[in-house]
SERO-4910 file (N, C-alpha, C, O; in steps of 0.05 Angstrom, whole numbers):
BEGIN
 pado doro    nc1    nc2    nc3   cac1   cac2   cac3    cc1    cc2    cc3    oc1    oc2    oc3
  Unk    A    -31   -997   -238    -54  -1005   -254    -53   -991   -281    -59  -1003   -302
  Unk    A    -45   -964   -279    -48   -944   -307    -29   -963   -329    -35   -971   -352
  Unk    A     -5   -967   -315     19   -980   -328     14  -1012   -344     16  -1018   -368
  Unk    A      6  -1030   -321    -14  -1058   -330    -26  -1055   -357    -19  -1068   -377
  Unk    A    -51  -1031   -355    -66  -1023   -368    -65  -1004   -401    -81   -998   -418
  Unk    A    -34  -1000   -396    -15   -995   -427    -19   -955   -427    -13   -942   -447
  Unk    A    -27   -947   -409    -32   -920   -411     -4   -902   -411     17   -911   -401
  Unk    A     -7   -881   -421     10   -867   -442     30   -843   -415     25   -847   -391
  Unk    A     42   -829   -419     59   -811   -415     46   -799   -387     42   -775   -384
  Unk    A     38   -823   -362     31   -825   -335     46   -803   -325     70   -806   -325
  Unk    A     36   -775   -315     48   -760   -293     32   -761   -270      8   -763   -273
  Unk    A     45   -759   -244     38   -758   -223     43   -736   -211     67   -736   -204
  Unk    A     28   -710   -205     29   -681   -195     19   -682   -167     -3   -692   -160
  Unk    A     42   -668   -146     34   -665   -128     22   -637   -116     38   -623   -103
  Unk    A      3   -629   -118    -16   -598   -124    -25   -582   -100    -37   -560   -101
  Unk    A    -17   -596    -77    -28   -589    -55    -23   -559    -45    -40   -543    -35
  Unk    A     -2   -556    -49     10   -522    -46     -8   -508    -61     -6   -485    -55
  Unk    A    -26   -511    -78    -33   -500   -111    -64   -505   -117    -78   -491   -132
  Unk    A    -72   -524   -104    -99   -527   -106   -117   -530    -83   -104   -539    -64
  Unk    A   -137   -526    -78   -154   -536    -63   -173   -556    -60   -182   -559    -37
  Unk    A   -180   -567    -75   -190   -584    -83   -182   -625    -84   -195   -646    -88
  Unk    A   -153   -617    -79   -143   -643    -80   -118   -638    -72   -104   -618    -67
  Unk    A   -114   -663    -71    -78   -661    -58    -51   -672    -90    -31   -661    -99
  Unk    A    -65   -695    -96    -42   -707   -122    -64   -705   -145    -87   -709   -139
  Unk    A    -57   -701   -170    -70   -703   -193    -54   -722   -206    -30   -725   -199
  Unk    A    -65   -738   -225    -64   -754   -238    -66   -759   -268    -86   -770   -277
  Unk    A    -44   -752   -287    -53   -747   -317    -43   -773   -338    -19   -780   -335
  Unk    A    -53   -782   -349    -41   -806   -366    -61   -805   -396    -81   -792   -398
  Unk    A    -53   -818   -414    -63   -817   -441    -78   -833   -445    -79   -849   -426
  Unk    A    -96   -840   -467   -104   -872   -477   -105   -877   -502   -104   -855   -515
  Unk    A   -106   -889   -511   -106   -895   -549   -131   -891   -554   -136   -873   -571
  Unk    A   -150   -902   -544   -176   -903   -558   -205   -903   -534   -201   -910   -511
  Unk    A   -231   -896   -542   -243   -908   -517   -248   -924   -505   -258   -924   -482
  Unk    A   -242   -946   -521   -241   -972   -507   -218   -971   -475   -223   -978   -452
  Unk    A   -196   -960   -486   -180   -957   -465   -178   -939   -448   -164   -941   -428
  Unk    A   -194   -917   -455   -200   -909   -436   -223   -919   -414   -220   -908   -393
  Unk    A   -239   -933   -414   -255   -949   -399   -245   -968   -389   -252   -972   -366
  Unk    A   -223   -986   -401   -199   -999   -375   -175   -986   -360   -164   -997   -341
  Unk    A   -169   -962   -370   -151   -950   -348   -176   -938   -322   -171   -935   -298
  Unk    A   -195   -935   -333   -211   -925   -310   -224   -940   -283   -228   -933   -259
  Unk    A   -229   -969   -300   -241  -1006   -292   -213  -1007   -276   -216  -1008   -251
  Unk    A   -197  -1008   -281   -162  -1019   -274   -164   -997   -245   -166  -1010   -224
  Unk    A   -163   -978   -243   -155   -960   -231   -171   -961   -202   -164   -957   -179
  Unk    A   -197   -967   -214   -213   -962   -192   -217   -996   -171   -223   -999   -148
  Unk    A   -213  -1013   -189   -212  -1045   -180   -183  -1046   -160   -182  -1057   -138
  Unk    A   -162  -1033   -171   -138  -1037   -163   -134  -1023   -141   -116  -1030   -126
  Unk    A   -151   -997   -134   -149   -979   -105   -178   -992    -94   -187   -981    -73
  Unk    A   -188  -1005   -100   -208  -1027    -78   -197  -1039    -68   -197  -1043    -44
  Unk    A   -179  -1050    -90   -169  -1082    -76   -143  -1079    -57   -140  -1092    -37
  Unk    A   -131  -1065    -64   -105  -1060    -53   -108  -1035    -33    -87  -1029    -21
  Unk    A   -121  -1026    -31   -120   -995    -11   -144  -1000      2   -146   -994     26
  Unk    A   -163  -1010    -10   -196  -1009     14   -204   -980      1   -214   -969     19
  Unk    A   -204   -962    -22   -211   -948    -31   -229   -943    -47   -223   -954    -68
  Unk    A   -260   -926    -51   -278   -919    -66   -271   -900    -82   -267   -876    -75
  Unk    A   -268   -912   -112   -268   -879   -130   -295   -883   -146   -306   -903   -153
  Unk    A   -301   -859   -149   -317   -851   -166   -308   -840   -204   -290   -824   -212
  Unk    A   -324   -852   -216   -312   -846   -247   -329   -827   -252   -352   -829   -243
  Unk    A   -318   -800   -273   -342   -782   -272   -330   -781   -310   -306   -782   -316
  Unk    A   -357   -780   -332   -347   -768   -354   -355   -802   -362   -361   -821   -348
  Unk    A   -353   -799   -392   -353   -816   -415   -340   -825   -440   -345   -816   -462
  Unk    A   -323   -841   -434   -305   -851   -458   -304   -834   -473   -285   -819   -473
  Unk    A   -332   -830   -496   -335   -820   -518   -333   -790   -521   -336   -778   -543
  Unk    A   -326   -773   -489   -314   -754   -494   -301   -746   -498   -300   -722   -505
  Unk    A   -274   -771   -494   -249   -771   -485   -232   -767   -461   -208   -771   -458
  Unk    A   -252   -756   -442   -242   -757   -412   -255   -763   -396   -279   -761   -395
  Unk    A   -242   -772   -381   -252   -795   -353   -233   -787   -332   -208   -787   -334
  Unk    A   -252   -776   -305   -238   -780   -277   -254   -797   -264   -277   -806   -264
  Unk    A   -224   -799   -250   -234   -818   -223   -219   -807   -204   -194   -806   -202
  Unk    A   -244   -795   -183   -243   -774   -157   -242   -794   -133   -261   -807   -124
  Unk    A   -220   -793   -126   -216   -794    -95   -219   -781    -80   -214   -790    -58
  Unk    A   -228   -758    -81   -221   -740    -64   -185   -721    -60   -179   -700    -72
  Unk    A   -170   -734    -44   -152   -721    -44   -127   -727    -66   -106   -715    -68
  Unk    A   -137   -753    -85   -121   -753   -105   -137   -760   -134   -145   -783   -140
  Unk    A   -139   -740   -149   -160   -748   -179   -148   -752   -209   -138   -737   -225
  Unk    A   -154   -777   -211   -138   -784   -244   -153   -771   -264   -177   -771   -266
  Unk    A   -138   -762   -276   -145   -754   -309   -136   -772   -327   -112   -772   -334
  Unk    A   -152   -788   -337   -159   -804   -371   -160   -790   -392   -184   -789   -398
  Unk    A   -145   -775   -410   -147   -765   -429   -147   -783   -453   -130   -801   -454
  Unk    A   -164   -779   -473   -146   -782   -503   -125   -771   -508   -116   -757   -490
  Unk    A   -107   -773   -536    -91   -753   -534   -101   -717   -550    -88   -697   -548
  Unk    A   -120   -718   -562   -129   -694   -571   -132   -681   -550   -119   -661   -544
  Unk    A   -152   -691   -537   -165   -672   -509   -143   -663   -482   -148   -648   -464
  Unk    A   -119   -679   -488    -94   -676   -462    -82   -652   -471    -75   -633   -457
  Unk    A    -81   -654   -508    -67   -629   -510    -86   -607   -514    -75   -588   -504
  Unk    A   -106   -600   -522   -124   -584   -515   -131   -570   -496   -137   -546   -500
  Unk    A   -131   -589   -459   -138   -578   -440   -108   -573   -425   -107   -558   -405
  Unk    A    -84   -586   -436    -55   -577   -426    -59   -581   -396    -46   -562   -387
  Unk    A    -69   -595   -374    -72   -598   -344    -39   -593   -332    -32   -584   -309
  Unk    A    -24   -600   -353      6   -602   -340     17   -574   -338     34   -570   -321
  Unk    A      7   -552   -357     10   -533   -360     -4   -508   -335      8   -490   -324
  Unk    A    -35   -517   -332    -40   -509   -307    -39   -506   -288    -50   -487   -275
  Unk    A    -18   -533   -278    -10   -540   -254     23   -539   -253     36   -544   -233
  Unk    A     35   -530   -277     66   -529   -275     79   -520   -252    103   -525   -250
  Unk    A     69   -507   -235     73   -501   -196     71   -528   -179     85   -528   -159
  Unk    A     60   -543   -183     65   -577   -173     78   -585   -179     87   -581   -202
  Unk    A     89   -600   -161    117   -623   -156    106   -645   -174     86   -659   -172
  Unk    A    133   -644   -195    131   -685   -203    140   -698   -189    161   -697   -177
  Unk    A    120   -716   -189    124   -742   -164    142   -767   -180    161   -781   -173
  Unk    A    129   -766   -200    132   -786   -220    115   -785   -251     91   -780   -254
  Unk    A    137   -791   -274    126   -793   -295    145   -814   -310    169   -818   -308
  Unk    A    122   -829   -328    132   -856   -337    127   -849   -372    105   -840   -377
  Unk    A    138   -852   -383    131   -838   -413    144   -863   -425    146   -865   -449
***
């Protein structure tokens, strides 16, 4: 869906050793807030429809970040100011890449 949805430098962190809170994290970019409100619409339509899954979106476009909590796996929607600002990849550099699409 992230990909569909044109989103930016997609990593997939597997955190479980590392966090408690979740098992996979989820980091990808967006151009603008508009797009960030369809990688979030995309994301959460696409793990309904295809998984039988409820996410919850927490945050507001116009902050520039948006999650959507699964529980054991939570995406991060960044702009790109705020991705490099909060560095998530940097935090978690002890998680396994699963996958990243740049």
């Amino acid at each position: 869906a992230l990909e569909d949805k044109k989103a930016e430098d997609i990593l997939l962190l597997d955190i479980k050793e590392k966090a408690t809170f979740t098992d996979y994290s989820i980091i990808c970019t967006a151009t603008s807030n508009r797009m960030l409100n369809a990688l979030a619409d995309g994301v959460v339509e696409k793990t309904r429809v295809d998984h039988k899954r409820k996410g919850r979106i927490e945050g507001k476009p116009e902050a520039g970040w948006l999650v959507v909590d699964y529980g054991d796996i939570v995406v991060h929607l960044f702009d790109e100011d705020l991705r490099r600002y909060y560095k998530l990849e940097e935090l978690w550099k002890d998680g396994k890449v699963l996958l990243r699409v740049q």
